[in-house]
N, C-alpha and C positions, 0 to 999 in steps of 0.2 A: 572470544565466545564462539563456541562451533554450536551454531541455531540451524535448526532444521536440517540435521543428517539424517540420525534415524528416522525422524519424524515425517520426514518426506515423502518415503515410503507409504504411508497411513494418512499424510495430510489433509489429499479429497477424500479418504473414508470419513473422518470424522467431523470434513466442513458441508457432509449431504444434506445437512440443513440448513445451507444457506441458499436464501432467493439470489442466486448469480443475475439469472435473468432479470428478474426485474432490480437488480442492482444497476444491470446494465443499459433499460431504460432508461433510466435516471441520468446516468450519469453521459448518457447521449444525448438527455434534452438538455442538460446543462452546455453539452459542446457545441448543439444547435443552436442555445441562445446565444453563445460566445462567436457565432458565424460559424464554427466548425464542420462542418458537414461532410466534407473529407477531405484527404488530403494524409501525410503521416502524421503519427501521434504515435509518442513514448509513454511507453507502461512501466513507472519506475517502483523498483521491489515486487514484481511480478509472478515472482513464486511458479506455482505450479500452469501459469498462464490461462485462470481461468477468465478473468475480466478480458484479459488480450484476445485471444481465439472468439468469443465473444463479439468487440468491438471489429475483428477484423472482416468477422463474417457480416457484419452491420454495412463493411464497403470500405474502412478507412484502413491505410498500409503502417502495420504496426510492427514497434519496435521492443521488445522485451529487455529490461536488464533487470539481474537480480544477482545477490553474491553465493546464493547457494550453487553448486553444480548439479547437488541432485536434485532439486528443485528443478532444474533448466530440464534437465532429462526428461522428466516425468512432461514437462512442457513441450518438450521438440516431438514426441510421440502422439501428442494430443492432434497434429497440425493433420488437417483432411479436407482442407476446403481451396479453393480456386486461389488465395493469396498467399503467399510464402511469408512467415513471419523470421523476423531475422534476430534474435536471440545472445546474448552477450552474458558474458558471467563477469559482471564488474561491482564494483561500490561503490552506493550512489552517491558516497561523500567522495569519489574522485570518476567518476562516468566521463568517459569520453564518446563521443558521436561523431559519421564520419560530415555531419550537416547539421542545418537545421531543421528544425519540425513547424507544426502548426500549433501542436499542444502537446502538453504532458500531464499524463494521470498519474495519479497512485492512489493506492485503493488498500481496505484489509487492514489500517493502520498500522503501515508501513514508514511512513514519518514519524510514526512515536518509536519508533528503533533509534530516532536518531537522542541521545541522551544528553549531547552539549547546545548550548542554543548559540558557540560559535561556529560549529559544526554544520547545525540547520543554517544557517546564514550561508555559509558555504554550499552545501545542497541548492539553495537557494539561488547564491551566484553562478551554479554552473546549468540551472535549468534555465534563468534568464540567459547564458549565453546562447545554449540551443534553440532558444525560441524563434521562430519568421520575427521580423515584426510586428510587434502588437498579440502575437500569440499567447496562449493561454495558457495556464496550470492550477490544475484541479485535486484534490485531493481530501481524504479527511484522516480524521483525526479520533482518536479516542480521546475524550475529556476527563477534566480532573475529577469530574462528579462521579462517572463509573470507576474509576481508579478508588478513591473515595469510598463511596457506596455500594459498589458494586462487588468490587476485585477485593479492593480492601489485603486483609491475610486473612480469606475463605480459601478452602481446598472443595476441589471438583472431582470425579472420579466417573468414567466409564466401562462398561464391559461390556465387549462384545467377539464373538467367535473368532475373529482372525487378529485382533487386540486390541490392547486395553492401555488407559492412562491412567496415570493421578499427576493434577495439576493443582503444584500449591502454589498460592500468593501472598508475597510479603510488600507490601506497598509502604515506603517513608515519604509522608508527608512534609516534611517541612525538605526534603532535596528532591521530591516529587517525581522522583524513581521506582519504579514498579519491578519485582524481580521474581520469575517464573520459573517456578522448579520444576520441570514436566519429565515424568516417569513412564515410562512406555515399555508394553509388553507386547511383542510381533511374534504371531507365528512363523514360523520356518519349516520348509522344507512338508513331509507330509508323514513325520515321524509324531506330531502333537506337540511339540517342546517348543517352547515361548524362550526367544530371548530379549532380554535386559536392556537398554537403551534411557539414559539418560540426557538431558537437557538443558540450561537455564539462559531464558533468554531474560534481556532488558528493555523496556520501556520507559518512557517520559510522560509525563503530564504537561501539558505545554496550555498557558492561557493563550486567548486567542488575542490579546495584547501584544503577547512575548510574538507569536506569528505576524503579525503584524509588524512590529521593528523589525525582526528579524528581512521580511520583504521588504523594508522599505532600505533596510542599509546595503540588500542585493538588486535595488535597481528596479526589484519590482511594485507595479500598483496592484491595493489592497482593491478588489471590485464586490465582493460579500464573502458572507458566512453564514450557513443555514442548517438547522438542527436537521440531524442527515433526511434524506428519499423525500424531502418536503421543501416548500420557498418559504418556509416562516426562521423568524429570526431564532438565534442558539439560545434555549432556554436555560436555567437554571440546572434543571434536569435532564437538560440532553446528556444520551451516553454515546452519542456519535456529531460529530458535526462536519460537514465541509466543506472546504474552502476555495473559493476562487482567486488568484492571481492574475497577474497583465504584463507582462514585457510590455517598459514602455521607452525604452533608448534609443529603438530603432528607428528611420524615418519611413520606412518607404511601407506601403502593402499593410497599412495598421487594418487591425481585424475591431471592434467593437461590442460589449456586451451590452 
């Protein structure tokens, strides 16, 4: 799957409605309840590096990985503040680090990329080996309720001066695979002509059961799950949730939530 080539290009034009900021409130008072307060922290599927640059300006020394390059790009351009962010073009089903961290995020529903749940366990195994001990990982998730309900096979479409999408969804229920056909039209150059850019990314549907085994056969402990930006527990109708993790094999330096 080649996700997010053209797309990259146009990603923060058409994610300027999303609250970064107070995305990122959130998911700092989650790392302050977790002891985190700073120290390094992995921002895994990082994309365009908007959560990271973000967190980094918060005070904590971040690590970006993500498998797109042009995604990285558009991220290495972003960096303007007092901390250097250090930037990797890997997959998060084989990330190597040259250490440990204190925590790892992902964010943007970047674990619902991952479509095997031996795969996620694997993800799983290699963020519990990064961890300090007792360190943390945080993340969410899109649910099966928005997949579902929401995403279903609805098609979406925007238009705007510099480009335009249509994104269709075909969502199977019973293999709980979501699959994204996104059509992108980019301006070029200052002639008016739009060129063509096709797309199809994949998705999973993951119960927060299946996440749960899945951490608990990589070593890590389950500490909650919360229907997203809130402490209340994953409703029926949450279309975000997320989740907190624990490295717990380690002896020394354990952190507490």
């Amino acid at each position: 799957m080649e996700a997010y080539t053209g797309f990259a290009a146009v990603y923060d034009l058409f994610q300027d409605n999303v609250p970064y900021d107070a995305w990122c409130v959130y998911l700092a008072a989650l790392l302050a309840d977790c002891g985190v307060k700073e120290g390094l922290v992995l921002d895994l599927g990082c994309g365009t590096g908007n959560m990271t640059c973000r967190l980094a300006g918060l005070g904590y020394d971040m690590i970006g990985v993500d498998s797109s390059a042009e995604m990285l790009e558009i991220a290495q351009d972003k960096q303007d503040g007092p901390r250097s962010i250090l930037y990797l073009c890997q997959d998060m089903r084989s990330f190597e680090l040259y250490g440990t961290v204190a925590a790892v995020i992902s964010v943007c529903d970047s674990i619902n990329y991952i479509t095997d749940l031996e795969e996620l366990t694997e993800v799983f195994r290699l963020v519990n080996n990064y961890l300090d001990p007792g360190g943390v990982f945080i993340f969410d998730l899109n649910t099966v309720y928005k997949y579902e309900a929401l995403l279903a096979d609805n098609t979406f479409a925007e238009v705007r001066d510099e480009s335009s999408f249509i994104w269709e969804n075909d969502y199977d229920r019973q293999e709980r695979i979501h699959a994204l056909d996104l059509t992108l039209f980019i301006r070029e150059g200052k002639d008016g002509l739009y060129r063509r850019y096709t797309e199809t990314h994949f998705q999973r549907a993951y119960r927060l059961s299946e996440v749960k085994r899945a951490a608990e056969a990589a070593g890590l402990s389950f500490v909650a799950a919360y229907d997203a930006f809130t402490r209340e527990p994953v409703r029926p109708d949450s279309e975000r949730m997320y989740v907190i993790l624990r490295e717990r094999g380690k002896t020394d330096g354990r952190l507490h939530c």
